[in-house]
C-alpha positions in Angstrom: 32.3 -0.2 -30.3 31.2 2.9 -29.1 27.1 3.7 -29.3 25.6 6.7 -26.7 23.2 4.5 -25.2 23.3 0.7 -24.4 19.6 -0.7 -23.8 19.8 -4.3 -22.2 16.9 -6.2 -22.7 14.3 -6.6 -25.6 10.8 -6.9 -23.8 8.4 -4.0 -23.8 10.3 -1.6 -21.6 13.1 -2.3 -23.3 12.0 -1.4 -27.2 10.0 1.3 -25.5 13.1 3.2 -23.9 14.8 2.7 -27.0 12.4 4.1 -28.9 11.9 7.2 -27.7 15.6 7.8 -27.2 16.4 7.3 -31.0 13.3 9.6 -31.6 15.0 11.8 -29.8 18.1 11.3 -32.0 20.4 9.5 -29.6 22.2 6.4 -31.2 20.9 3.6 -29.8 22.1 -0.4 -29.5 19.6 -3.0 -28.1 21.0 -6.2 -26.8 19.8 -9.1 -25.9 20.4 -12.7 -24.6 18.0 -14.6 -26.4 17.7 -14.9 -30.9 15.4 -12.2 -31.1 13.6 -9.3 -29.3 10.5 -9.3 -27.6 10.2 -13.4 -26.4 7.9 -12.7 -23.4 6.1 -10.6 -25.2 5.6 -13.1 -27.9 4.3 -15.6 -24.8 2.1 -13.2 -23.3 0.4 -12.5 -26.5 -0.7 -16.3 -26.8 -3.9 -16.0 -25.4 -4.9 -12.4 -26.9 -2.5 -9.3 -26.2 -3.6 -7.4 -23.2 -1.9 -4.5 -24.2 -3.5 -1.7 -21.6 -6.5 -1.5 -19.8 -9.0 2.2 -19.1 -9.8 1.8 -15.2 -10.4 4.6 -14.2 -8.6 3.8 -11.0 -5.8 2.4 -12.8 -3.1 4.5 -10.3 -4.1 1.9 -7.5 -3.2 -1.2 -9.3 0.7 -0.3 -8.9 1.4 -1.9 -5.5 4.9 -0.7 -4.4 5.7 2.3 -6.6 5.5 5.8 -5.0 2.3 7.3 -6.0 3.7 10.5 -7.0 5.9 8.9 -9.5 3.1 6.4 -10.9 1.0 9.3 -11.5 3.6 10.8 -13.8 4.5 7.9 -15.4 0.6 7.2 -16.4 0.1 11.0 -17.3 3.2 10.9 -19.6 1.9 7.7 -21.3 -1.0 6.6 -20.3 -3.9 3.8 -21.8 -4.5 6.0 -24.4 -1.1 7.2 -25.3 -0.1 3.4 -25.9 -3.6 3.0 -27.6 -2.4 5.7 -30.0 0.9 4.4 -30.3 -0.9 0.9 -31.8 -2.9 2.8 -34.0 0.1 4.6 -35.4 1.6 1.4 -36.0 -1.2 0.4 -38.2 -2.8 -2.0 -35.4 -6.3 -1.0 -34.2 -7.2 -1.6 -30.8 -10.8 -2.7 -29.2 -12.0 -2.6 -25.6 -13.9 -4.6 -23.8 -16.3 -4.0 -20.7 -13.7 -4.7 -18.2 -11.8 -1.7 -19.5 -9.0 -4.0 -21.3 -7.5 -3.4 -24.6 -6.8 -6.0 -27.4 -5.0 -5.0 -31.1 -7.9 -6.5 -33.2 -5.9 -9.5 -34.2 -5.7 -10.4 -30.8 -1.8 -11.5 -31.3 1.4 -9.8 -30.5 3.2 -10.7 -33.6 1.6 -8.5 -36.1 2.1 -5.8 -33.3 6.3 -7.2 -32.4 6.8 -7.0 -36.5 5.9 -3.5 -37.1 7.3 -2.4 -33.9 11.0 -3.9 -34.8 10.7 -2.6 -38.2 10.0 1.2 -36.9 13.1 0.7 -34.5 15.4 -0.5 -37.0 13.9 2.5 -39.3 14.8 4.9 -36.8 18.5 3.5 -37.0 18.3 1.2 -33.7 20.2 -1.9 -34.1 19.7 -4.8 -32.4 22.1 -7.5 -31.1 20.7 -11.2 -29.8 22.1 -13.8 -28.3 24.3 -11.3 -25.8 23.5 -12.3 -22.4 24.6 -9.3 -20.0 27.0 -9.8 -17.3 28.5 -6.6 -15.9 29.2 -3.4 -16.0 31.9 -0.9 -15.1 33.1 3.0 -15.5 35.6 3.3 -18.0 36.9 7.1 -18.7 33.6 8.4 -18.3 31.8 6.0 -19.8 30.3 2.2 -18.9 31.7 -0.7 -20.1 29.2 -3.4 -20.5 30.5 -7.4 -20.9 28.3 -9.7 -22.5 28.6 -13.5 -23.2 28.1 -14.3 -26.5 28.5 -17.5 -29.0 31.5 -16.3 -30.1 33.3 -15.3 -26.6 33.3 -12.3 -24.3 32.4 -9.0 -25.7 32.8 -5.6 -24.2 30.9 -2.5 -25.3 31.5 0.9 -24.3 28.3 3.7 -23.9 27.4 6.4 -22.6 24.2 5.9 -21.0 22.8 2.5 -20.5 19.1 1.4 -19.8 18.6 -1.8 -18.5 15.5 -3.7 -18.6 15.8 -7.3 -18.1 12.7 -8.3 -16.8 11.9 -10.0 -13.6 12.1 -13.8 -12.6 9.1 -15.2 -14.4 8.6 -17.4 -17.2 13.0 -17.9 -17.4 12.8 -19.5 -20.7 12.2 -16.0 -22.0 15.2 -14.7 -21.1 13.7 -12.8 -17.7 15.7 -15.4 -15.2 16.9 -12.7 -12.4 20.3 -13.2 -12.7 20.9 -9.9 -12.6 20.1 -9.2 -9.1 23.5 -9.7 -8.0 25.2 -7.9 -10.3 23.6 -5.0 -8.7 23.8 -6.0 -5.6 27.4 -5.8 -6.2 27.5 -2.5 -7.4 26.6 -1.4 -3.5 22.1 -1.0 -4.8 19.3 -2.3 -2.9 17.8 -5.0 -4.7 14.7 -6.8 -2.8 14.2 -10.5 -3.8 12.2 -11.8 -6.4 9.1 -13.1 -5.6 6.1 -15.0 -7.4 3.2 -12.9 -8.6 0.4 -13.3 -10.3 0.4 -17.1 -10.0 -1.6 -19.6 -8.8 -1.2 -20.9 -5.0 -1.4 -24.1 -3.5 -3.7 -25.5 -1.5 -3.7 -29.2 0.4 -6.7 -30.1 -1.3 -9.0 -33.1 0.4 -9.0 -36.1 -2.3 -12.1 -35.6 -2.7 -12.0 -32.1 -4.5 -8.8 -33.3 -6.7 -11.0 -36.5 -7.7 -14.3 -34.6 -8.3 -13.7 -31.0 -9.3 -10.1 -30.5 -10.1 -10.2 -28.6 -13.7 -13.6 -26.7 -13.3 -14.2 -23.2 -12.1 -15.6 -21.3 -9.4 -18.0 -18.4 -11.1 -18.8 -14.8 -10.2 -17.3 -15.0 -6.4 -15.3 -11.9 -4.5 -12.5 -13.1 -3.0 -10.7 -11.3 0.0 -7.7 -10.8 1.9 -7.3 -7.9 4.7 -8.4 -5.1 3.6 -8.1 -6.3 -0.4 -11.1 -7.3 -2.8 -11.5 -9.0 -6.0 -14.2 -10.4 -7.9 -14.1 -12.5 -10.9 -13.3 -16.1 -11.6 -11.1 -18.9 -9.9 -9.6 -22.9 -11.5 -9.4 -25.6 -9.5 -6.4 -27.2 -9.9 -4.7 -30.5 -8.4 -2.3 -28.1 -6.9 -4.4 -25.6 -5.9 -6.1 -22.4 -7.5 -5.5 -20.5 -10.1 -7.2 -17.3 -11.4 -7.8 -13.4 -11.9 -9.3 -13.3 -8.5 -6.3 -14.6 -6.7 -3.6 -13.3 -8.9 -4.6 -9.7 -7.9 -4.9 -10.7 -4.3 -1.5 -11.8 -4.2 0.5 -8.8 -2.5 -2.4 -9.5 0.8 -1.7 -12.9 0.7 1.7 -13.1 0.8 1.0 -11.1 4.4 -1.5 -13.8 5.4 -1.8 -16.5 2.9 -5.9 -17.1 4.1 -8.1 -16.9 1.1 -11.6 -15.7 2.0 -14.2 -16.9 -0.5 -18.2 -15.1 -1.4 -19.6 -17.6 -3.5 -22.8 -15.5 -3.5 -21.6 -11.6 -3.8 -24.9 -10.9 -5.3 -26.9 -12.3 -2.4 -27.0 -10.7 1.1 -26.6 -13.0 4.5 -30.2 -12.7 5.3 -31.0 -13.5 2.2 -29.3 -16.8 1.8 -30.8 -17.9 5.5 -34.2 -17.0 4.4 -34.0 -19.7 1.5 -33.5 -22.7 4.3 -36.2 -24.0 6.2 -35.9 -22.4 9.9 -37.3 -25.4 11.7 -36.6 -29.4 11.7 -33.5 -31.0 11.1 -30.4 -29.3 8.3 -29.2 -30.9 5.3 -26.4 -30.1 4.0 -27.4 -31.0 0.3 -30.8 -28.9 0.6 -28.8 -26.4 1.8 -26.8 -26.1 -1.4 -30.1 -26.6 -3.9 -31.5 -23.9 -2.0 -28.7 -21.8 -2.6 -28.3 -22.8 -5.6 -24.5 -23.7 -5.0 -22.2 -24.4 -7.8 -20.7 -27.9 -8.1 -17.1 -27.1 -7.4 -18.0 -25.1 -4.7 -20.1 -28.1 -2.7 -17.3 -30.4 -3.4 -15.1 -27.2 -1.6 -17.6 -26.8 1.3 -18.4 -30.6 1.8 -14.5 -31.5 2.5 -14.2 -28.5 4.2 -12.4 -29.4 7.6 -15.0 -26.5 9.4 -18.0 -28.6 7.8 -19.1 -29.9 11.0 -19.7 -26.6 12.3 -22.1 -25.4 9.7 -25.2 -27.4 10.6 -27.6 -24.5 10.8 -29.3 -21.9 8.4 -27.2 -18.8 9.7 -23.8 -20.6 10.4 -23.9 -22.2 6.7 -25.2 -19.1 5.1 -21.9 -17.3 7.0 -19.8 -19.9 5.4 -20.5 -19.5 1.6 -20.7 -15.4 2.2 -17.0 -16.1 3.8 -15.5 -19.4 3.0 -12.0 -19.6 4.5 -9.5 -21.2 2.2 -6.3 -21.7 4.0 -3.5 -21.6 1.3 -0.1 -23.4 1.7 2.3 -20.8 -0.5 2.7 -19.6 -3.5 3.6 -21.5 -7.1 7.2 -21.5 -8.0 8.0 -17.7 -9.8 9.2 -19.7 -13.1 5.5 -20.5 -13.4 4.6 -17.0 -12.4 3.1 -15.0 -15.0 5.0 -11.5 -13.4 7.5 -11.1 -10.6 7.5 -8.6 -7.5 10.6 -7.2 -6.1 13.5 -5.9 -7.7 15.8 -3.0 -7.5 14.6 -0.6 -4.2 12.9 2.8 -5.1 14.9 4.4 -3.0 17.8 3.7 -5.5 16.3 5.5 -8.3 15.4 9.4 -8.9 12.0 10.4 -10.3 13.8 9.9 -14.0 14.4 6.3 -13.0 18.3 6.6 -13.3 20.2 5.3 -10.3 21.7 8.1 -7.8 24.9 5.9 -6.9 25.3 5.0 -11.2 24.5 8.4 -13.4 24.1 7.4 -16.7 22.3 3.9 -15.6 18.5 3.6 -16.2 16.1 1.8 -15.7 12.9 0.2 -16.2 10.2 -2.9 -16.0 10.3 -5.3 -14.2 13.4 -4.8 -12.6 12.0 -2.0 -10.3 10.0 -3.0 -7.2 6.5 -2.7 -8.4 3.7 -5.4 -9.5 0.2 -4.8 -10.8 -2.8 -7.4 -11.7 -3.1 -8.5 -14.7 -5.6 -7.4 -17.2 -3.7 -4.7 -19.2 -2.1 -3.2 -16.1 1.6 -5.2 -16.3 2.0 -4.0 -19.8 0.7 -0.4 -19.4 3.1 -0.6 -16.3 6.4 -1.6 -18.6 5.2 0.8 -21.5 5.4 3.8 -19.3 8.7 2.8 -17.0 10.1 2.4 -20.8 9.0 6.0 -21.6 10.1 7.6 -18.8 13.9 5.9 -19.0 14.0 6.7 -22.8 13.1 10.4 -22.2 15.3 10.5 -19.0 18.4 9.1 -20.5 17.9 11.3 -24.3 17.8 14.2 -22.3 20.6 13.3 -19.9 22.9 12.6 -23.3 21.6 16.2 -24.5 23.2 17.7 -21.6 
């Protein structure tokens, strides 16, 4: 079987490259390991389809990739290129005040369903349950083998875009088993690593038996020179939550957790609310502050408790509560994966300088971003780029 270009892998940046290259006109094959496209997709769309998200800083949410290139990327499809592309699907999109975007129904199916059904209009076929497993030059092509139910199965192409994912959430399909296939092929692939996921912490019983399951509202969390305000669970692990996820890339550096849990208060302002004379109580302080519950539980176990017996040093502790982490949740239970292949390997069209005629795209490239719109947005336009790239690369 001979098509012009092979993609491997049915997420986002997967059906994206291979749509633009058949709009383009190029012949195009999508394989897959898994029954049908778009699993992870399908998953991420559980809890209401972040599709994109308008931050006006949106360029600084792509740790890792040059900035020139994730400038390009988001000016040749941005937020609201993708919004447009859902509305020419037939699936409106809202925003809300964080700047994320939802399709109305607030699932990814709808979306998945009319997506397929444009490919396969546009003359893509699809083949599931192919799980990818090398690739080689054959007479100025690449050979691609694939496992299948029936046996081994080799497919020639001209160009080839692979985007099969990172490591997280393996039962989708995205289980990183690539990486040494490239490796092999003489690229730079930097290991796989959790993020966006929660971390663990060696919680006092105390906070398991009273607080575990309940959240910790409107704080700013902090790592070095990184920021983030929002919303945190307390878990029998650990802590999971916005505020965390996007503070992963500092924590992995120094995995101490630096807690507000009054951002809207000023230090003199939370010592002025505590008496200044006779003797400190810990539970006045925390009415006087008006502390939340899972925070006390936090602050009470705390093993630097002892030290906070006065207005000013207990005041300095809920503006900066140190929360000393032991490491990050496993990457299966990651929602997104950092690492992947090296930028180095890859020219500004995302096609590898040592394998012309190989794209690529997602999460297989050494980036990460938070989530709230940005992982998706970030797949969408690595997708674009490697469907352009490799349409014009077949042109000439």
């Amino acid at each position: 079987m001979n098509r012009r270009l092979c993609v491997v892998g049915a997420g986002p940046a997967g059906l994206r490259a291979a749509e633009v290259a058949a709009g383009s006109g190029v012949a195009v094959s999508v394989f897959d390991a898994m029954p049908s496209a778009g699993r992870k997709f399908l998953v991420a769309g559980r809890g209401g389809l972040n599709l994109t998200n308008t931050d006006k800083d949106i360029e600084s949410k792509y740790s890792g990739m040059p900035p020139d290139l994730r400038h390009g990327l988001l000016k040749d499809f941005g937020p609201e290129a993708l919004r447009q592309w859902a509305e020419d699907l037939g699936v409106k999109t809202f925003e809300v005040a964080s700047g994320r975007v939802y399709p109305q129904e607030m699932k990814s199916a709808p979306l998945l369903r009319r997506w397929i059904a444009r490919l396969r209009s546009q003359g893509v076929e699809f083949h599931p349950r192919h799980k990818w497993t090398s690739v080689r030059a054959a007479s100025g092509k690449w050979e691609l083998e694939f496992q299948t139910p029936r046996g081994a199965r080799f497919v020639e192409a001209e160009a080839v875009g692979f985007a099969l994912g990172g490591g997280s959430w393996p039962q989708t399909g995205s289980d990183g088993s690539w990486q040494a296939v490239f490796r092999g092929l003489g690229m730079e692939v930097n290991p796989l690593v959790p993020a966006n996921c929660g971390w663990e912490v060696a919680w006092p019983s105390q906070v398991i038996d009273e607080v575990a399951g309940q959240p910790l509202k409107n704080i700013r969390g902090s790592s070095g020179d990184a920021t983030a305000y929002g919303e945190l669970l307390i878990t029998g692990y650990g802590l999971e939550g916005g505020v965390i996820y996007t503070l992963t890339p500092a924590l992995r550096a120094s995995p101490v957790l630096h807690l507000d849990l009054k951002p809207a208060f000023r230090l003199e302002e939370l010592i002025s609310r505590m008496p200044q004379a006779g003797r400190f109580h810990l539970h006045e302080a925390f009415e006087r502050c008006r502390i939340q519950k899972a925070a006390r539980a936090i602050m009470s176990s705390h093993p630097d408790s002892p030290a906070w017996q006065t207005p000013d040093k207990f005041a300095g502790a809920v503006k900066s509560l140190p929360i000393r982490l032991s490491g990050p949740r496993p990457i299966a239970e990651a929602i997104s994966s950092a690492g992947g292949v090296a930028w180095n390997e890859v020219d500004e069209n995302l096609m590898a300088g040592k394998l012309p005629g190989i794209f690529l795209a997602g999460e297989m490239l050494d980036w990460e971003a938070p989530t709230g719109g940005f992982l998706m947005q970030g797949c969408f336009s690595t997708g674009t780029r490697a469907g352009m790239a490799a349409a014009k690369y077949l042109r000439a």
